[in-house]
LOROMAR-918701 format. One line per 10 residues: number of its first residue (from 1); for each residue x, y, z of N, C-alpha, C, CB. Coordinates in pm, whole numbers. Glycine has a CB too. Example, Ala and Ser with C-alpha at 12.3 -4.5 7.8 and 13.67 -1.06 7.14 Angstrom:
BEGIN
1> 1319:-569:780:1230:-450:780:1320:-330:780:1131:-447:905 ~ 1285:-225:708:1367:-106:714:1290:3:787:1408:-60:572
***
This chain:
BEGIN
1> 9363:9464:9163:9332:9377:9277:9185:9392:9312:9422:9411:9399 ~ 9104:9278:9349:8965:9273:9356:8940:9342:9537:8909:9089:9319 ~ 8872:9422:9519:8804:9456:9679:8749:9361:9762:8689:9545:9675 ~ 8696:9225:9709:8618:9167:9796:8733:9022:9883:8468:9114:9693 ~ 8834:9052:9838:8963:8966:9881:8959:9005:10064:9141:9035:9778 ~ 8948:8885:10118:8951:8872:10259:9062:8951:10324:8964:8732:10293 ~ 9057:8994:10459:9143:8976:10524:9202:8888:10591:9132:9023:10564 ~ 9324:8894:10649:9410:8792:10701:9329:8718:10794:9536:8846:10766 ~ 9335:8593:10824:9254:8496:10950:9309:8619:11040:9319:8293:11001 ~ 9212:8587:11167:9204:8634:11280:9305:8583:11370:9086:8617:11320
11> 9379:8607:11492:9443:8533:11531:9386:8414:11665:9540:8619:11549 ~ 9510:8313:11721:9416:8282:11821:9333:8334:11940:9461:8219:11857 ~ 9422:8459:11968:9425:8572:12076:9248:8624:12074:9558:8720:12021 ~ 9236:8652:11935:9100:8718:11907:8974:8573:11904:9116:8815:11728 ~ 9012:8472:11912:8959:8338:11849:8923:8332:12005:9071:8203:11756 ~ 8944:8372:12096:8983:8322:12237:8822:8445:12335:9221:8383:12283 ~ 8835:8540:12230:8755:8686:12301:8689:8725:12184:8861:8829:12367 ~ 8551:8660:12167:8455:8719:12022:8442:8864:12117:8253:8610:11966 ~ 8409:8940:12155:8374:9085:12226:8432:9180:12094:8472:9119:12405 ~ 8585:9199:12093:8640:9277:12011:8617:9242:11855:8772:9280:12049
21> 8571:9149:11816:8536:9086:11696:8412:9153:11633:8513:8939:11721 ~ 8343:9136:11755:8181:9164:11748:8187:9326:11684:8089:9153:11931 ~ 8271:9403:11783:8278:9521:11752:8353:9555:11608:8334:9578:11862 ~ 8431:9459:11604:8466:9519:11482:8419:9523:11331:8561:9486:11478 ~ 8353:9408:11329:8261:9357:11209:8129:9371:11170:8259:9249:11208 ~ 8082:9515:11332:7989:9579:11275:7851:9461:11328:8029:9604:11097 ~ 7851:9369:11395:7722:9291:11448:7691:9280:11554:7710:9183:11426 ~ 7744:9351:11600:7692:9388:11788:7512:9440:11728:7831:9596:11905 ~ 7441:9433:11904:7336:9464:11853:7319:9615:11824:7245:9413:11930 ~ 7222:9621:11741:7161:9711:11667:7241:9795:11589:7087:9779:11739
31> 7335:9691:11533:7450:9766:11446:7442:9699:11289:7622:9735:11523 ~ 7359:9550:11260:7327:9533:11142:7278:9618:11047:7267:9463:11147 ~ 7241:9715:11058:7144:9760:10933:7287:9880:10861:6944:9865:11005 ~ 7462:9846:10913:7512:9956:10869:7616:9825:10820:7550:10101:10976 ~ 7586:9681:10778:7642:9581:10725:7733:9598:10624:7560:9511:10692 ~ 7669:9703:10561:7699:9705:10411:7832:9798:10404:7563:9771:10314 ~ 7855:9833:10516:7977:9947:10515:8151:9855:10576:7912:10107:10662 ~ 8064:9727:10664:8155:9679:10723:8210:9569:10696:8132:9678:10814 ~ 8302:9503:10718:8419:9412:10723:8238:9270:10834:8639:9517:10859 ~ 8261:9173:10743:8157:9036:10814:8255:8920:10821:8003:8977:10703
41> 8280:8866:10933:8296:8747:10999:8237:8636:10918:8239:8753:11133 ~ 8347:8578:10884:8314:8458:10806:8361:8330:10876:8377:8467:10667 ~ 8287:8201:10889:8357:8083:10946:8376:7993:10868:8304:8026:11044 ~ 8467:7897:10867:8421:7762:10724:8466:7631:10792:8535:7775:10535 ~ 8358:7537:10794:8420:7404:10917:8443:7343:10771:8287:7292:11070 ~ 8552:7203:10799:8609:7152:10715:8626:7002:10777:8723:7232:10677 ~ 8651:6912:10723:8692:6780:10754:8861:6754:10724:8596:6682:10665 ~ 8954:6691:10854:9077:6651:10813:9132:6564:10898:9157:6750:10793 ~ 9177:6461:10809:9224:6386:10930:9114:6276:10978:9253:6493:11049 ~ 9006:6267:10915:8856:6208:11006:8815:6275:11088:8856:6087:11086
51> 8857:6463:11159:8778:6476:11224:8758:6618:11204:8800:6422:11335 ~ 8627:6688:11202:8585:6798:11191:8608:6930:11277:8484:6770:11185 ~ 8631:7026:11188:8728:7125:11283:8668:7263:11164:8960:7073:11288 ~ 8757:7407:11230:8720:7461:11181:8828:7520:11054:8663:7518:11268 ~ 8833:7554:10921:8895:7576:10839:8907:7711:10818:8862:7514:10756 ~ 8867:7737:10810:8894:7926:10784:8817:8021:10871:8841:7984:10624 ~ 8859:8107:10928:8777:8178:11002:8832:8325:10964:8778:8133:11157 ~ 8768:8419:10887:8813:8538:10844:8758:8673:10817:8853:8513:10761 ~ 8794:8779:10807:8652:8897:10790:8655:8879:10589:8711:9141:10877 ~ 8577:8952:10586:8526:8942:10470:8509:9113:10388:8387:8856:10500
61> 8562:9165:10317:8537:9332:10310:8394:9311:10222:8686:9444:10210 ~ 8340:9428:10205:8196:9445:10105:8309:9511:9968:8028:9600:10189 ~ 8231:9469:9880:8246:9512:9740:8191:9633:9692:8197:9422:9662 ~ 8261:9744:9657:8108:9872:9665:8188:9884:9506:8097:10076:9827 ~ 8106:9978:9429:8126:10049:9283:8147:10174:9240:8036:10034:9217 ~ 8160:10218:9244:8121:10384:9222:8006:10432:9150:8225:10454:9149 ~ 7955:10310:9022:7865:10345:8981:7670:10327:9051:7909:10290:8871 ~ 7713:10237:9166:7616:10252:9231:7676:10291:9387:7530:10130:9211 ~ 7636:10387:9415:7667:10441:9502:7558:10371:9649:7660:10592:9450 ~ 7643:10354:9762:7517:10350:9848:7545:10135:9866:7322:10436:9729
71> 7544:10122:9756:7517:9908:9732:7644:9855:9766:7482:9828:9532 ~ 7628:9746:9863:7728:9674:9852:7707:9535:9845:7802:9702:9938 ~ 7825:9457:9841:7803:9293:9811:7879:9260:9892:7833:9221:9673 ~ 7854:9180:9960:7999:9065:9991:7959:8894:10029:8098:9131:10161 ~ 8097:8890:9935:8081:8798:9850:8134:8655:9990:8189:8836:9684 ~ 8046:8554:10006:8054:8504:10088:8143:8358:10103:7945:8512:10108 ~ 8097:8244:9987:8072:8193:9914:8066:8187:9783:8025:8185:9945 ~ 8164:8116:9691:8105:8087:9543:8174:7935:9527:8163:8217:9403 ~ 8088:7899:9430:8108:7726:9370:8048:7771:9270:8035:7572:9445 ~ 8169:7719:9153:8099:7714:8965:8013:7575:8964:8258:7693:8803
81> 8109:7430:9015:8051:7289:9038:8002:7240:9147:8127:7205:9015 ~ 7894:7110:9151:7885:7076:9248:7976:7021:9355:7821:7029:9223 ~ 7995:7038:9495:8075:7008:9587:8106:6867:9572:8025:7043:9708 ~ 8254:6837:9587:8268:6709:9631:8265:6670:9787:8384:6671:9576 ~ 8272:6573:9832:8231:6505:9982:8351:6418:10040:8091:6395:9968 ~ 8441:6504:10069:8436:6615:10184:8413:6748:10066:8613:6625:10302 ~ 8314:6841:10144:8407:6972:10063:8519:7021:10071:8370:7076:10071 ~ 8591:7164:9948:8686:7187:9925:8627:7314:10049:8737:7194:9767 ~ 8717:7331:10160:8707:7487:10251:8820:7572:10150:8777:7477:10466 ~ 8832:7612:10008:8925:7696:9969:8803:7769:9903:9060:7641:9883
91> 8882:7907:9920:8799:7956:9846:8826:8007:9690:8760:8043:9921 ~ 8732:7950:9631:8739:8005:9487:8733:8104:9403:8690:7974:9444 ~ 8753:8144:9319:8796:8301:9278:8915:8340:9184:8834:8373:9406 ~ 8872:8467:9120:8743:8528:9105:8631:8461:9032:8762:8644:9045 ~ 8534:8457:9007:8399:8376:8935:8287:8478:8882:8315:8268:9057 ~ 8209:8430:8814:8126:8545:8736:8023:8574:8859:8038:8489:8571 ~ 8016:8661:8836:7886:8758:8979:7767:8652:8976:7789:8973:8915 ~ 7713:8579:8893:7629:8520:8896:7685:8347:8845:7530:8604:8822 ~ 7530:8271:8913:7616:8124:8941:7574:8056:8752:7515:7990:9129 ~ 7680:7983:8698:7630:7886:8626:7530:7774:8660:7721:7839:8592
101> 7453:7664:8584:7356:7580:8604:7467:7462:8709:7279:7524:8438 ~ 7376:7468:8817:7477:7390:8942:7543:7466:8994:7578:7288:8910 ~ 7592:7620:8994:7659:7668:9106:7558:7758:9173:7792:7737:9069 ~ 7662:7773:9278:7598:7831:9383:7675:7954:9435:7579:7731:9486 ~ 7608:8104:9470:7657:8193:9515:7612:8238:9656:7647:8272:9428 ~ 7693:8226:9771:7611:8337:9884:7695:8460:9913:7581:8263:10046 ~ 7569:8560:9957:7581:8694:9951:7555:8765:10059:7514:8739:9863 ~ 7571:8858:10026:7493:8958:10183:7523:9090:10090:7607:8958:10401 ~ 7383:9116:10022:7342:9234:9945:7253:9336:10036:7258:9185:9814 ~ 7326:9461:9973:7301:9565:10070:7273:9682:9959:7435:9593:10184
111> 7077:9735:9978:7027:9784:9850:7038:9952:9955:6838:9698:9772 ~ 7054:10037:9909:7004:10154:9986:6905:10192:9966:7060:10250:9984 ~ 6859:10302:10024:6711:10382:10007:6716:10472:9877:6676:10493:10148 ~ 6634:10404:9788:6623:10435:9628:6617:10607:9616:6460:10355:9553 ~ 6698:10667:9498:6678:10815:9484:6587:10855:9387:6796:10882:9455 ~ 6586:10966:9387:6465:11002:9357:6515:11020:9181:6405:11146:9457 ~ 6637:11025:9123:6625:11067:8999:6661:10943:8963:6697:11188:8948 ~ 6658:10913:8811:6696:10787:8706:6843:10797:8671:6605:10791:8556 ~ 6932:10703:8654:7028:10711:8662:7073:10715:8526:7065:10635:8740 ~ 7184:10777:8464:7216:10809:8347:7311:10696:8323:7265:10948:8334
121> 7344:10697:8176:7434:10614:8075:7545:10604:8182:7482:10693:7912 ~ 7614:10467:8175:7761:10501:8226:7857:10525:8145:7816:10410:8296 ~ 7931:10578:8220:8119:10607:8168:8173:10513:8109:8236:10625:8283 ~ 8296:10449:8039:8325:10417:8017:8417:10380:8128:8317:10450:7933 ~ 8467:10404:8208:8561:10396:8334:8447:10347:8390:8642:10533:8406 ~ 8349:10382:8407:8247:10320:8509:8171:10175:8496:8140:10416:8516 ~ 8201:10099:8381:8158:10028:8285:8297:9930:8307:8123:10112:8136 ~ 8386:9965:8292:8504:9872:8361:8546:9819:8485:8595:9917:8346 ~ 8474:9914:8567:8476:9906:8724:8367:9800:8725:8439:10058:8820 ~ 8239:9805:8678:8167:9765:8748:8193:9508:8678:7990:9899:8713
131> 8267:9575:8535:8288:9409:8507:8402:9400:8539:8271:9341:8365 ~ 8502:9476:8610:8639:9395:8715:8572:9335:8824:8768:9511:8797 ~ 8470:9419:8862:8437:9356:9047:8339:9285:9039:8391:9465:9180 ~ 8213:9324:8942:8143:9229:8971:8136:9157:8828:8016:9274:9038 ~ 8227:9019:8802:8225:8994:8662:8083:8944:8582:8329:8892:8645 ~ 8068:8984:8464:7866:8927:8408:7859:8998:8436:7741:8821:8448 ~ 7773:9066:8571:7679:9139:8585:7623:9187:8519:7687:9196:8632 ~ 7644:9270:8462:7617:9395:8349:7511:9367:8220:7773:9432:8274 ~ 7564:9259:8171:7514:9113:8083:7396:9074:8132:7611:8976:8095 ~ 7323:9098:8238:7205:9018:8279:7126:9160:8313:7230:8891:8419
141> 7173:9310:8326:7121:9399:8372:7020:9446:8236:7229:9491:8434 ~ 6939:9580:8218:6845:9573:8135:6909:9754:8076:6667:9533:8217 ~ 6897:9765:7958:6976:9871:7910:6954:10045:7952:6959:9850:7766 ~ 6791:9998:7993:6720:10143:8067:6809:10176:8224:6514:10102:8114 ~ 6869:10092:8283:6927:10118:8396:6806:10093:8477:6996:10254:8406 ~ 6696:10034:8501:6586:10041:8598:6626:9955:8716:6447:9994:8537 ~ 6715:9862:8660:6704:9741:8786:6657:9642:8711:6599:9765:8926 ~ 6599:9646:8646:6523:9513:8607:6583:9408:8536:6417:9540:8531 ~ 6609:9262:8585:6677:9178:8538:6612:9030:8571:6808:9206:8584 ~ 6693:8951:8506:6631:8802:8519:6749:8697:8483:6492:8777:8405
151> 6771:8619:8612:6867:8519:8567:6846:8415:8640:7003:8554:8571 ~ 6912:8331:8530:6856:8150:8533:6894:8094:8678:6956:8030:8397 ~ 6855:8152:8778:6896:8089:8925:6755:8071:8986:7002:8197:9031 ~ 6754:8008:9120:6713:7993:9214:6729:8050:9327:6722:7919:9219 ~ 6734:8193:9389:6791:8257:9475:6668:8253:9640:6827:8411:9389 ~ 6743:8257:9725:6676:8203:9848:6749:8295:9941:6694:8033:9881 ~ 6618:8378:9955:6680:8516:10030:6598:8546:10156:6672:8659:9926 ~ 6684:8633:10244:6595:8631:10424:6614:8785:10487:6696:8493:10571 ~ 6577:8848:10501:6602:9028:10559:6654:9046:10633:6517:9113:10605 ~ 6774:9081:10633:6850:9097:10782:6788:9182:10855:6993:9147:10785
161> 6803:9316:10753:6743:9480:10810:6689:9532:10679:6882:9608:10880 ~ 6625:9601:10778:6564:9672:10688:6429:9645:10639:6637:9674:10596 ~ 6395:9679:10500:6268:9691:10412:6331:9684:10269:6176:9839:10438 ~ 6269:9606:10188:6285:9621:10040:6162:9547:9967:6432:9557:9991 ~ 6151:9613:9879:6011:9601:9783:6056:9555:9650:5924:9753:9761 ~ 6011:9408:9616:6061:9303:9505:5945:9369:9434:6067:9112:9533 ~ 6026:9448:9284:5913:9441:9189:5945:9294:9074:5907:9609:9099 ~ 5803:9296:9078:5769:9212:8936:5695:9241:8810:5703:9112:8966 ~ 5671:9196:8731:5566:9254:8622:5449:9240:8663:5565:9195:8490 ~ 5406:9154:8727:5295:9192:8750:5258:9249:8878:5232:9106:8723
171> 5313:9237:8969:5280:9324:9135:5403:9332:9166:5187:9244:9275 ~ 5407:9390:9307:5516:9406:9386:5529:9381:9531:5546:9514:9370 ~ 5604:9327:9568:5575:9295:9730:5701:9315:9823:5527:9131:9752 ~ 5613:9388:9912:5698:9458:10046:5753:9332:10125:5587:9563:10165 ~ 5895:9331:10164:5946:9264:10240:6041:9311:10336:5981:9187:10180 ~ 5984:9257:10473:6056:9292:10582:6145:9268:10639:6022:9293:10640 ~ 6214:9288:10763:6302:9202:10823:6255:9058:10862:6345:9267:10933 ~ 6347:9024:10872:6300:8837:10916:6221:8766:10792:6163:8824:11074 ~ 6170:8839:10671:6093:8741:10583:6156:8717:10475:5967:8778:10544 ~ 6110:8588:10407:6189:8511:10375:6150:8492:10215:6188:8397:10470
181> 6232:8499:10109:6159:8479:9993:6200:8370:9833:6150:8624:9962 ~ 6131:8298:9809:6249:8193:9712:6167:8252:9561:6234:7951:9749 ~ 6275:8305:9481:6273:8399:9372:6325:8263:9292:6373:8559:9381 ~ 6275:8276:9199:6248:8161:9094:6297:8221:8939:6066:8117:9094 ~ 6386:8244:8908:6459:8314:8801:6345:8396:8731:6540:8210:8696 ~ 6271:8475:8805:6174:8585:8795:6225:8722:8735:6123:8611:8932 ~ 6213:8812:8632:6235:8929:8576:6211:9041:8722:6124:8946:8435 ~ 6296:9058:8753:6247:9184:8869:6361:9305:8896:6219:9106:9039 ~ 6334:9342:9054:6398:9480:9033:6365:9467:9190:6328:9620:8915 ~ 6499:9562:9271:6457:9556:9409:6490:9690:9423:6523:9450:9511
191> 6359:9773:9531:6359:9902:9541:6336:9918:9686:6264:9967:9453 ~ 6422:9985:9767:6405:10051:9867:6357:10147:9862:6480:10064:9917 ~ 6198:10192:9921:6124:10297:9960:6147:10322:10106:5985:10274:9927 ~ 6247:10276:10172:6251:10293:10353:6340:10407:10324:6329:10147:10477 ~ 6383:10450:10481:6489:10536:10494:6629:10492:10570:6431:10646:10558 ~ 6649:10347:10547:6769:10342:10607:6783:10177:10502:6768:10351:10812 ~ 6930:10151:10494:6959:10052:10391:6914:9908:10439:7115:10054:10357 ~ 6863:9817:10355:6848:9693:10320:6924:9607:10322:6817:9685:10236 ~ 6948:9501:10400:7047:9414:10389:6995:9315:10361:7124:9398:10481 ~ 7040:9191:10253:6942:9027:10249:7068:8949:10269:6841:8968:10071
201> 7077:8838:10306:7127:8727:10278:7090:8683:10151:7099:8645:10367 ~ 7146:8618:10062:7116:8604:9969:7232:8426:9893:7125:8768:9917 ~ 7139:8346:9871:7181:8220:9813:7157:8213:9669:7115:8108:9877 ~ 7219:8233:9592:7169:8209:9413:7236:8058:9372:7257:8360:9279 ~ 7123:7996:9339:7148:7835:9297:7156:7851:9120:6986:7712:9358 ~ 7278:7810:9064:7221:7821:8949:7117:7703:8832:7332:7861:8901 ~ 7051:7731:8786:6961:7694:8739:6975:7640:8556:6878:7802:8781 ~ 6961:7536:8549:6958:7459:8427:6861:7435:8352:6991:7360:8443 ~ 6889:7444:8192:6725:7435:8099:6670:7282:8126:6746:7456:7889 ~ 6527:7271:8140:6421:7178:8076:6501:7044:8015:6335:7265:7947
***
C-alpha cells in the first residue's frame, strides 16, 4: 500500500470550525517549516450540475523513504494528460514520480539540512522502497548519489520555509522564503546549507521534444 494515499474527507462538523484543522495539519502560524512531517489540507472545487462547488476536501500524508532520511513529498496533484473542461476532481494514481510531455505534477517537497558525509550505494531493499513510492525516480537520478539530475519538465517552484541553494553547472543560487523560481529542465541538485528544513511548492509541467 502506497504512503501518500489520503485520508478520509473531513467531516461536516470539522468543515464548519477550520481552528482544529489548522492545528492539525501543521499550518497554524509559525508551524510551516515542520510541513514535511505533517498530514496538508487539500481542497479540489469541481463543476456539477452547472454549478461550482467544492469536490474533495482532504488531508494529504507526506511520502518519506528510508533511504533518504529527513525528505519528504506530498504528492498533491498528478495528471499524465491534458485536462478535459470540466476537469476530472478524481484523483489519479499511482503515476510515475515525474510528469510525461503534457503532464503535470504538484508537490510540496521538503529538502532537509544537507549532511555532512556522501551517501553510500543502496540496498537492495532500499532500491525497492524507493521505486514502490516514488515510481521513475531513480531513472532520472545520477549514479554518484550527488543529487544531480535533469528532467524534461518545466517546474515552477516558490519557498514556503526555509532556505535552499539550486546548484547548477555553472553557479549556484541561494533561495529564500517567498522566492520564486522557473527551472527549465536544467541538470541540478538542491542543497540545504540552513539549519532547519526546506519546504517548496513545487509544479513540474512535463515537457516535449523540438
Amino acid at each position: 500500500m502506497l504512503r501518500e494515499q489520503p485520508e478520509p474527507s473531513l467531516t461536516a462538523r470539522h468543515l464548519s470550525d477550520p481552528d482544529p484543522r489548522r492545528r492539525e495539519v501543521g499550518l497554524a502560524t509559525n508551524s510551516i517549516a515542520a510541513v514535511g512531517e505533517r498530514t496538508v489540507r487539500r481542497v479540489v472545487t469541481g463543476t456539477a450540475d452547472g454549478v461550482s462547488r467544492v469536490s474533495r476536501d482532504d488531508l494529504v500524508r507526506p511520502v518519506t523513504v528510508s533511504a533518504l532520511p529527513g525528505y519528504a513529498w506530498h504528492r498533491l496533484w498528478s495528471l499524465d494528460d491534458s485536462p478535459t473542461d470540466p476537469p476530472s476532481a478524481e484523483v489519479e494514481g499511482p503515476l510515475a514520480h515525474f510528469p510525461p510531455p503534457g503532464g503535470i505534477r504538484f508537490n510540496l517537497y521538503t529538502v532537509p539540512p544537507q549532511q555532512s558525509h556522501a551517501s553510500g550505494p543502496l540496498s537492495a531493499e532500499a532500491e525497492r522502497e524507493l521505486e514502490e513510492l516514488l515510481p521513475g525516480r531513480t531513472a532520472y537520478m545520477e549514479s554518484d548519489q550527488s543529487g544531480m539530475h535533469r528532467t524534461s519538465s518545466v517546474d515552477l517552484i516558490c519557498v514556503l520555509s526555509g532556505e535552499i541553494w539550486l546548484e547548477l553547472e555553472a553557479e549556484e543560487v541561494h533561495l529564500r522564503e517567498g522566492d520564486c523560481l522557473v527551472q527549465n529542465a536544467t541538470r541540478h541538485a538542491w542543497r540545504n546549507k540552513g539549519d532547519r528544513p526546506c519546504t517548496m511548492a513545487i509544479v513540474l509541467v512535463g515537457a516535449g521534444a523540438r
